[in-house]
C-alpha positions in Angstrom: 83.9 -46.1 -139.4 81.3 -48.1 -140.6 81.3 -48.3 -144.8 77.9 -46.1 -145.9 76.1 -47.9 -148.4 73.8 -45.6 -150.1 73.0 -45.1 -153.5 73.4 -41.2 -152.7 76.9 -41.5 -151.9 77.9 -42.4 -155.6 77.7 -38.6 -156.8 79.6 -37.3 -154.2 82.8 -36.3 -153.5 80.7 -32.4 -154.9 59.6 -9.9 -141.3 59.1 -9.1 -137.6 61.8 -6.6 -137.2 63.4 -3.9 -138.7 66.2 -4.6 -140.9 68.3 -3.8 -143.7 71.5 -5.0 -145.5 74.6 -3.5 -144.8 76.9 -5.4 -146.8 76.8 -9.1 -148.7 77.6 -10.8 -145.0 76.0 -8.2 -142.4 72.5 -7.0 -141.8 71.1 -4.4 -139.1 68.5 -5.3 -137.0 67.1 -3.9 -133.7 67.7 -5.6 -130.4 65.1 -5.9 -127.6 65.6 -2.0 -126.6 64.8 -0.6 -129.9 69.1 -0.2 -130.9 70.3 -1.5 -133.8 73.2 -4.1 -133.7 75.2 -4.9 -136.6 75.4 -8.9 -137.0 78.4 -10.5 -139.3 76.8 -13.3 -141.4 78.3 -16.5 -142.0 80.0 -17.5 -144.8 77.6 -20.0 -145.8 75.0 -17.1 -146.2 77.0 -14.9 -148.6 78.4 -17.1 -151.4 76.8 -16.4 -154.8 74.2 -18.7 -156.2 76.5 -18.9 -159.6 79.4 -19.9 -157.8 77.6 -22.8 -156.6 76.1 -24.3 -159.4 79.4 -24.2 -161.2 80.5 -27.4 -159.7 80.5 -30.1 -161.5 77.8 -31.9 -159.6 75.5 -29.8 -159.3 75.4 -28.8 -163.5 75.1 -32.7 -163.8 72.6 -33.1 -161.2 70.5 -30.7 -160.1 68.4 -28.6 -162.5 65.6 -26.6 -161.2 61.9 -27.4 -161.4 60.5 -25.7 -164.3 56.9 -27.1 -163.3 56.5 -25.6 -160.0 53.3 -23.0 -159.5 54.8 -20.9 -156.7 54.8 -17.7 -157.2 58.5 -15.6 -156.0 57.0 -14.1 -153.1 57.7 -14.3 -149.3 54.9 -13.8 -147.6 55.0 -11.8 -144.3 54.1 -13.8 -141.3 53.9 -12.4 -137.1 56.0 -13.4 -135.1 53.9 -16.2 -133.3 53.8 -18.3 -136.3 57.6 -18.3 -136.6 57.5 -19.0 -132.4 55.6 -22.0 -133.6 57.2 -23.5 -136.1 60.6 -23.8 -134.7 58.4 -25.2 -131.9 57.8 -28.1 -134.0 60.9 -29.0 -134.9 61.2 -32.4 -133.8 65.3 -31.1 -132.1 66.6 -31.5 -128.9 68.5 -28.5 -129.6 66.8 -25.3 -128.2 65.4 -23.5 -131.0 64.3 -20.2 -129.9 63.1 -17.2 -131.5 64.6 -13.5 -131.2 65.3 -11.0 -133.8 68.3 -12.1 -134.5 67.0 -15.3 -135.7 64.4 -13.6 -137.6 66.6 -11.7 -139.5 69.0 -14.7 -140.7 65.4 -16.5 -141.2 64.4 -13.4 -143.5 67.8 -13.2 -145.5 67.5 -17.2 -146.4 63.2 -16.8 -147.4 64.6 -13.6 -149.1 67.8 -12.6 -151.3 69.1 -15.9 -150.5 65.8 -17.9 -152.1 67.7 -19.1 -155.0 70.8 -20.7 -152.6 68.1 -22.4 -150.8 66.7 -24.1 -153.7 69.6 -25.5 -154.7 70.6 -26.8 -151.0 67.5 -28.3 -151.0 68.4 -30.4 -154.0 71.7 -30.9 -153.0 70.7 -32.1 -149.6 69.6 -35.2 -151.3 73.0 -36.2 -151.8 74.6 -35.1 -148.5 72.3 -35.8 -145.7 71.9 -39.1 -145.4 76.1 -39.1 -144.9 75.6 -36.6 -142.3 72.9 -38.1 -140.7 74.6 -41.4 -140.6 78.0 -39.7 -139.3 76.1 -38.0 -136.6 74.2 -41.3 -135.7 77.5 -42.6 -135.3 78.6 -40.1 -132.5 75.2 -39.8 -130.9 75.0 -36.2 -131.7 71.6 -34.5 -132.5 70.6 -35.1 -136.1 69.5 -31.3 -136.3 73.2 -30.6 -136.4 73.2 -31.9 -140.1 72.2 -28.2 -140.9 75.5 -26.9 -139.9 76.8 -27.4 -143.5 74.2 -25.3 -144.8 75.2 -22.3 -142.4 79.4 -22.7 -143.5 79.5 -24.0 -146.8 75.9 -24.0 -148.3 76.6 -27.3 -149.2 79.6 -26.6 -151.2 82.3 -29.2 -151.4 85.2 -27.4 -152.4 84.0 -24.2 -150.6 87.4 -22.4 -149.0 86.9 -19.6 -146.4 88.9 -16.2 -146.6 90.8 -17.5 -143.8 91.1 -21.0 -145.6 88.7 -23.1 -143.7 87.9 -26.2 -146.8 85.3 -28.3 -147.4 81.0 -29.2 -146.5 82.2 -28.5 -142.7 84.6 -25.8 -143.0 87.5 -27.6 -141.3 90.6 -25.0 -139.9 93.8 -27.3 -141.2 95.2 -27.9 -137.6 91.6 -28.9 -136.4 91.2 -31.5 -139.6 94.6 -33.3 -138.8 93.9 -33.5 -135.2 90.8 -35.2 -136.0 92.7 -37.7 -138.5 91.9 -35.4 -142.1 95.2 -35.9 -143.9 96.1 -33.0 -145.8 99.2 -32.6 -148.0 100.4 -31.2 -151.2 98.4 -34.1 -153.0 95.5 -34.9 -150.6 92.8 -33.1 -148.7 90.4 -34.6 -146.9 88.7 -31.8 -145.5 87.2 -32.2 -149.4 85.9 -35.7 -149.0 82.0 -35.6 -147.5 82.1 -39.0 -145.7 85.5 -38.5 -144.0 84.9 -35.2 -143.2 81.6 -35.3 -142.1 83.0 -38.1 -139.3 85.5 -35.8 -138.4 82.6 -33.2 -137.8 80.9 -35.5 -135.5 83.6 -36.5 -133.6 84.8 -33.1 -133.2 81.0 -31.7 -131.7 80.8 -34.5 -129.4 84.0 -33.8 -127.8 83.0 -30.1 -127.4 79.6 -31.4 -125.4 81.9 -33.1 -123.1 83.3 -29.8 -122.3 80.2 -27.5 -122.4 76.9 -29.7 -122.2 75.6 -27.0 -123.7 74.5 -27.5 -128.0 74.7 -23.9 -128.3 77.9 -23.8 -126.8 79.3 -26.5 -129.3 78.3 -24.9 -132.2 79.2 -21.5 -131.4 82.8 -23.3 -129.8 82.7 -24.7 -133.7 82.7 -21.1 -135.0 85.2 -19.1 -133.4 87.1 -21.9 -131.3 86.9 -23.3 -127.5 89.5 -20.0 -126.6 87.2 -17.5 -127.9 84.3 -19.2 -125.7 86.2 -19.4 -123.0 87.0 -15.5 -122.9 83.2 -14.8 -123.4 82.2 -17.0 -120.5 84.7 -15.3 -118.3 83.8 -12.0 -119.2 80.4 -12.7 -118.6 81.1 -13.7 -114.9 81.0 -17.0 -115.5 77.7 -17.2 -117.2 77.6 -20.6 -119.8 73.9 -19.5 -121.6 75.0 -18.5 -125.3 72.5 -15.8 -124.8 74.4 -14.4 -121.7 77.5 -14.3 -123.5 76.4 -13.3 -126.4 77.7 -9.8 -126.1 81.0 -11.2 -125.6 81.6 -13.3 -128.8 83.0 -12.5 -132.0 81.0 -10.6 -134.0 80.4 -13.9 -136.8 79.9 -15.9 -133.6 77.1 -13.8 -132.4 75.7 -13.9 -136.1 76.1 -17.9 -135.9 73.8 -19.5 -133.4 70.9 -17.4 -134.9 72.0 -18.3 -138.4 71.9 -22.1 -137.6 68.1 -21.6 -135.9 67.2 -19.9 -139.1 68.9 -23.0 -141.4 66.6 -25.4 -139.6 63.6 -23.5 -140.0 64.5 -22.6 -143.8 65.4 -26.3 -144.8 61.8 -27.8 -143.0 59.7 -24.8 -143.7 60.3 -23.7 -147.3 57.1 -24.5 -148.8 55.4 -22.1 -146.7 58.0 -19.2 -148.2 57.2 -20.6 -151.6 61.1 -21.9 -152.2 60.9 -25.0 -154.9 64.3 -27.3 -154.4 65.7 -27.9 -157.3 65.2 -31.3 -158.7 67.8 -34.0 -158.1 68.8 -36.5 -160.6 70.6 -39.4 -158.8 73.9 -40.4 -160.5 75.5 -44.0 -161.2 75.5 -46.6 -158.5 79.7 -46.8 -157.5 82.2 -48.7 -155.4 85.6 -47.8 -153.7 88.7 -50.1 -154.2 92.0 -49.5 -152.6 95.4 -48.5 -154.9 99.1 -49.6 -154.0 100.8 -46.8 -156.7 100.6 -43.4 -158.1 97.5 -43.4 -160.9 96.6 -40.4 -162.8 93.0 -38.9 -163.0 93.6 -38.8 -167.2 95.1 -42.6 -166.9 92.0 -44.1 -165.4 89.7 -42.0 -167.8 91.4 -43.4 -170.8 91.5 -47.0 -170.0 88.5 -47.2 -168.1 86.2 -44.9 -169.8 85.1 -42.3 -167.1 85.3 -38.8 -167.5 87.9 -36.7 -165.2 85.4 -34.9 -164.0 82.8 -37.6 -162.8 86.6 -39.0 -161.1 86.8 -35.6 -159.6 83.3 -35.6 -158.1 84.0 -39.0 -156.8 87.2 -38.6 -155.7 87.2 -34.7 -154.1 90.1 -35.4 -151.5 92.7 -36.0 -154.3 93.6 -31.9 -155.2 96.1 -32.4 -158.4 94.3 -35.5 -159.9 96.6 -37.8 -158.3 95.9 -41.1 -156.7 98.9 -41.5 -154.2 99.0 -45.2 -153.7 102.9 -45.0 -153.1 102.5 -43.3 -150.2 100.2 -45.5 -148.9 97.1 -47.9 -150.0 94.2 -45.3 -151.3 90.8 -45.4 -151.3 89.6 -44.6 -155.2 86.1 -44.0 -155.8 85.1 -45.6 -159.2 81.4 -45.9 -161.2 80.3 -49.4 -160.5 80.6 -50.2 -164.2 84.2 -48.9 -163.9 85.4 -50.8 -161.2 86.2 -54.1 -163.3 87.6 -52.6 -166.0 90.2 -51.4 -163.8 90.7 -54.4 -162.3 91.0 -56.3 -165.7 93.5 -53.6 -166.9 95.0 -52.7 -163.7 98.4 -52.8 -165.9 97.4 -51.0 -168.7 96.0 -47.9 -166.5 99.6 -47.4 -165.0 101.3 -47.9 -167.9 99.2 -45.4 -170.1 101.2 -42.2 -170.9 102.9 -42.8 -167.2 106.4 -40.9 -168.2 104.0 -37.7 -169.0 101.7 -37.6 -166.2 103.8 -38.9 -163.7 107.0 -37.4 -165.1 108.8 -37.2 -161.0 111.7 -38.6 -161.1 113.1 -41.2 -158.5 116.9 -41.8 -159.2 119.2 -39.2 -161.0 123.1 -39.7 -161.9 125.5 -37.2 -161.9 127.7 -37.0 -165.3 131.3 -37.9 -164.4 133.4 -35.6 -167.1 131.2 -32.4 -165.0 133.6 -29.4 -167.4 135.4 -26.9 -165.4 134.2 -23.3 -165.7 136.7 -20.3 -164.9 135.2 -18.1 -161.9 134.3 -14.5 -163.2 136.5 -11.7 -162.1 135.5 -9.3 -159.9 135.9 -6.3 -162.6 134.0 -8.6 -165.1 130.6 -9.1 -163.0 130.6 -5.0 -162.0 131.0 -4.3 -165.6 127.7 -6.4 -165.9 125.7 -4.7 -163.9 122.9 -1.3 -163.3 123.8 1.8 -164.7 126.7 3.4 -165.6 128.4 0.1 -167.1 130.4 1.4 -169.5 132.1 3.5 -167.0 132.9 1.0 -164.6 134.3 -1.4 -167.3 136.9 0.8 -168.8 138.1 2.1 -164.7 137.8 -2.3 -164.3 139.8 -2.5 -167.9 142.5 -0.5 -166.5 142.8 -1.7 -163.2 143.0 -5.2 -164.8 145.7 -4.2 -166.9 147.8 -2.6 -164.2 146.9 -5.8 -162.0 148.4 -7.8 -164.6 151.3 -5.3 -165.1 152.3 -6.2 -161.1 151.7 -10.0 -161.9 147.9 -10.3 -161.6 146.8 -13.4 -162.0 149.4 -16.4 -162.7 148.7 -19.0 -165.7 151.1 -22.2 -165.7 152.2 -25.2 -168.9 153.3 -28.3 -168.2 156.3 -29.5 -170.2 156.2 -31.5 -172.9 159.0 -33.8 -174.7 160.6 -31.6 -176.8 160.0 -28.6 -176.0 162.5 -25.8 -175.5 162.0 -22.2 -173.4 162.2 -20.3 -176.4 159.1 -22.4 -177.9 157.5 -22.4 -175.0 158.0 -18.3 -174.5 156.8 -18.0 -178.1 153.5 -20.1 -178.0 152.8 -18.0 -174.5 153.7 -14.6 -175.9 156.3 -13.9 -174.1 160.4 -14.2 -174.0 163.0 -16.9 -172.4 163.7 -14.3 -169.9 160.8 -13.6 -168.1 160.0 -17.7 -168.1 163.5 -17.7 -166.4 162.8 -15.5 -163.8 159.2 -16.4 -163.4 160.5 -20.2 -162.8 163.9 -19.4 -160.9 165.9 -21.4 -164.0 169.4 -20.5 -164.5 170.6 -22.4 -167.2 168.8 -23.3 -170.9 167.7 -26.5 -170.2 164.1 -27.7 -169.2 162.3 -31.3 -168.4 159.6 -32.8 -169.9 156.7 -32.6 -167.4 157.8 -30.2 -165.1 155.3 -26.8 -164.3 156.2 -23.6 -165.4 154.6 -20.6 -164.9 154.2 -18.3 -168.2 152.6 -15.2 -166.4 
């Protein structure tokens, strides 16, 4: 993977048809015999315009543009001018135009006006990494829209079914396509590695399909789903053909990417302002060979956690984990030598406190020995009817002890006689005869006996 060297980079890692809403991620519309079909929306098209500017990057960066004359209104338009536009599109990708796409097209230029200001500001900082990824791959450039359609350019956007990240990556798909994810790391959250993955991932799915439509839709509900359509349908491989055989979000999707492209070219003409972006410090990556804390490098090198979150979005518990293995850590340019410089004193700082996992841990030698509970003693302990059971357990202790319950032994020491030793133990010389099998009076030092 070739190193991206944009100054973008350094913020990351942050009408013609009836219809109606149904719900937040549904809308009716009427197909091409008059019937109304329900479509599932994607995700990407119902998160809340609040949820997204409480990231961190896009309260430092974006603000909206308080000097722009449009007024809120979407104008109406027939459906030849919308035929038109997505003409225009300079794609490879078949754009076309049906209801379906006019109703995604409506929900973006309508409720969803405010989301696409702020993806249009945002864009700023994410498409020239998409762009660049999808260069890489030789996969159309349109396909830098798919974002918009699952995450609205969200970094840390998680699906209900836990998809993570800009391009909604499934976990078993990301680690197949090299996205390490782990207790400490996911890099389903880092744009440029992600994004790569995203490439690679659609131009594997053109080598099975040939088909753009196909990928993308194969990208929404997975190859099996695809597969089941294009069976169903006889063996048809149009999208359109199989439509009626797709998931419900998957039938939804393809239209909802169409209606992306034409939102994110055409929003002037639906009187959308993008919000304005401010572009952050200029910054530089160098590699880690131990565990560093977010709040270590923020103290010694003067960076706030939250511009090291932004930078560093893969890392999920504000851990670096150079142990592991060498780490990539995103730093602002003015940053990068102070760490360097202090390299020591950024480990060191407050390391027993933040990085409190121990590595080694001995075992005391003198470990005391603790008498096993009776069984009448842990019944008496428990639920109801306690005081019950420990007076039946009292008594049935007593008479266990009566028919030599549970023996206790001394050993002898120099000196002692039975009658001392039946004294101290509370009971007579005796019993300690019996108990022992001793005949006469005398005893030896050292030698067991048992006193119950």
């Amino acid at each position: 993977m070739k190193k991206i060297n944009l100054l973008i980079t350094a913020m990351l890692f942050a009408g013609n048809c009836v219809m109606q809403a149904q719900t937040e991620n549904e809308v009716i519309v009427k197909d091409q015999r008059g019937q109304e079909e329900v479509i599932t929306l994607p995700e990407g098209m119902t998160l809340n315009i609040d949820s997204l500017m409480s990231e961190y990057n896009a309260k430092t960066y974006l603000q909206p543009d308080t000097n722009c004359n449009y007024k809120d209104i979407n104008p109406m338009f027939p459906k030849e001018v919308f035929i038109d536009r997505l003409k225009r599109l300079p794609n490879i990708m078949e754009m076309v135009y049906n209801n379906e796409v006019q109703a995604c097209i409506d929900r973006y230029a309508g409720r969803f006006r405010r989301n696409v200001s702020y993806m249009l500001g945002a864009a700023n900082f994410y498409m020239p990494i998409f762009e660049q990824a999808l260069e890489e791959y030789g996969v159309p450039l349109e396909l830098k829209y798919l974002p918009v359609i699952e995450s609205s350019l969200n970094p840390r956007a998680v699906s209900r079914v836990g998809a993570t990240g800009l391009w909604q990556f499934m976990l078993a798909t990301g680690k197949q396509y090299g996205l390490e994810v782990n207790t400490l790391v996911d890099d389903r959250c880092d744009p440029i590695k992600a994004s790569y993955a995203a490439a690679h991932y659609l131009k594997d799915l053109y080598r099975i399909y040939g088909d753009w439509n196909l990928v993308i839709a194969a990208y929404n509900c997975g190859p099996d789903n695809i597969a089941k359509a294009i069976h169903r349908s006889g063996g048809e491989t149009d999208y359109w053909k199989i439509y009626p055989y797709l998931p419900k979000e998957t039938r939804g999707y393809v239209p909802a990417f169409i209606a992306a492209n034409y939102i994110m070219n055409y929003y002037c003409e639906h009187n959308i302002c993008p919000m304005i972006t401010r572009l952050p410090v200029k910054t530089d990556t160098i590699m880690v060979n131990k565990d560093v804390h977010f709040e270590q490098i923020a103290a010694i090198c003067e960076v706030d956690v939250d511009v090291l979150r932004t930078l560093n979005p893969q890392y999920r518990r504000n851990i670096v984990n150079g142990y592991s293995k060498p780490s990539v850590l995103r730093l602002p340019q003015e940053a990068i030598n102070l760490f360097i410089d202090n390299e020591d004193s950024v480990y060191n700082y407050r390391a027993d406190v933040l990085l409190n996992k121990r590595y080694e841990v001995a075992i005391p030698d003198d470990i005391p020995q603790v008498s096993r509970p009776t069984r009448s003693s842990v019944k008496g302990k428990s639920g109801r009817g306690s005081h019950g059971r420990n007076a039946r357990n009292a008594h049935k202790g007593r008479k266990g002890r009566n028919k030599g319950g549970s023996s206790k032994s001394i050993t002898v020491k120099s000196g002692q006689t039975l009658s001392e030793i039946a004294r101290r133990n509370h009971t007579t010389v005796d019993k300690l005869k019996r108990l022992n099998g001793i005949k006469g009076s005398s005893i030896r030092a050292g030698k067991k006996l048992k006193v119950k």
